[in-house]
C-alpha positions in Angstrom: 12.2 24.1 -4.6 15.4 23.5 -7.0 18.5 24.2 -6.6 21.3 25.0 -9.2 24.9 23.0 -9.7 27.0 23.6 -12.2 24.2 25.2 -14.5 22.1 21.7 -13.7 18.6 22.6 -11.9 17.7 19.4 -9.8 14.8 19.3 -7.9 13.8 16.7 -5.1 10.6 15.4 -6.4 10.2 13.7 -2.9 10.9 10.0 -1.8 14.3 9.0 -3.8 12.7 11.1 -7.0 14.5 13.6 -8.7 14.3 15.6 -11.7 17.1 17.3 -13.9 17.0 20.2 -16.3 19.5 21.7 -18.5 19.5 21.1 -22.0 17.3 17.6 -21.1 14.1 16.8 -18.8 15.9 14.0 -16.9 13.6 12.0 -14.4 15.3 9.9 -11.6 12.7 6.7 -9.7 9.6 9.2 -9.9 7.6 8.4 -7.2 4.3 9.5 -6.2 4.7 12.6 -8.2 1.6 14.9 -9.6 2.8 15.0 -13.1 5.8 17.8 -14.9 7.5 18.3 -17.9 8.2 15.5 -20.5 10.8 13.5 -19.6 13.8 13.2 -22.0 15.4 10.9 -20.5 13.7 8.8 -17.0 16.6 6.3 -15.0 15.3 3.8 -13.2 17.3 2.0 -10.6 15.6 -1.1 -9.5 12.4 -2.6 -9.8 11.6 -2.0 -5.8 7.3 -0.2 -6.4 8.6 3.2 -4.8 11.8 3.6 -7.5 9.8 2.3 -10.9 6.3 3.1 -10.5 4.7 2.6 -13.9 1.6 4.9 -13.0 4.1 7.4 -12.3 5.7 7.1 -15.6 2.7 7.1 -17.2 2.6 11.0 -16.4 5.9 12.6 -17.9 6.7 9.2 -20.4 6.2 9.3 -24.4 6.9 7.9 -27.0 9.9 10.4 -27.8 11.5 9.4 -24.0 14.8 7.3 -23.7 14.3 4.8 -20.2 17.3 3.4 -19.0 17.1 0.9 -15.8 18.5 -2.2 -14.3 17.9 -5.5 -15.7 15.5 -6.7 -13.3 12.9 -3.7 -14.6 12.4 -5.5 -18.0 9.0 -7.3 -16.7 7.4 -4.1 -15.2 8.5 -1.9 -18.1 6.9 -4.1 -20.9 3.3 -2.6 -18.9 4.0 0.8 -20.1 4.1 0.4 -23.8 5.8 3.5 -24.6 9.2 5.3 -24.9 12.2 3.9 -25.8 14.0 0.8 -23.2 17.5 0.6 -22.8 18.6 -2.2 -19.7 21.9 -2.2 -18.1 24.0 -3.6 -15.3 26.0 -2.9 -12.6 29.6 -0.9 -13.8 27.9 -0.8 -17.3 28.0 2.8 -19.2 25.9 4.2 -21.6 25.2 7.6 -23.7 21.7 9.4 -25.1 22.0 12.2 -26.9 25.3 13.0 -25.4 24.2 12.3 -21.9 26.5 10.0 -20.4 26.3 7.7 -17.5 26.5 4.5 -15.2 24.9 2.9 -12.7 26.2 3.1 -9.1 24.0 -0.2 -7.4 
């Protein structure tokens, strides 16, 4: 069930998982998830199996999909093969296509 904020629909996808629609398909550490929309955009946090789960990503990643995770995620992410990899650290801030964020670990 989703619920609405400020014209965002986020949806607990269970575990520490979420996913966020407005104008983008916005994953957060899918985990143990069926499958859904395209993600735009997927964060991943850290590199722990329950918060970057590549046969998870293998559902809603493609070749069109922005990643953004911590650092430590580069060796896992290099198995997927698709979507676009951006790493960053701790108090570092980034934009894609005008969705603008940072880290909080």
């Amino acid at each position: 069930m989703a619920s609405v904020y400020k014209g965002v629909e986020i949806t607990w996808l269970g575990h520490d998982g979420f996913l966020l629609k407005k104008d983008k398909t916005i994953y957060i550490d899918p985990y143990q998830i069926s499958g859904g929309p395209p993600a735009d955009i997927v964060l991943i946090t850290h590199d722990h199996f329950d918060h970057l789960s590549i046969e998870d990503l293998r559902k809603i990643v493609t070749e069109k999909t922005s990643i953004v995770a911590a650092r430590n995620c580069e060796h896992e992410l290099r198995m997927l093969g698709k979507g676009k990899v951006q790493y960053i650290s701790p108090g570092e801030t980034t934009s894609i296509d005008d969705v603008e964020g940072s880290p909080r670990i």
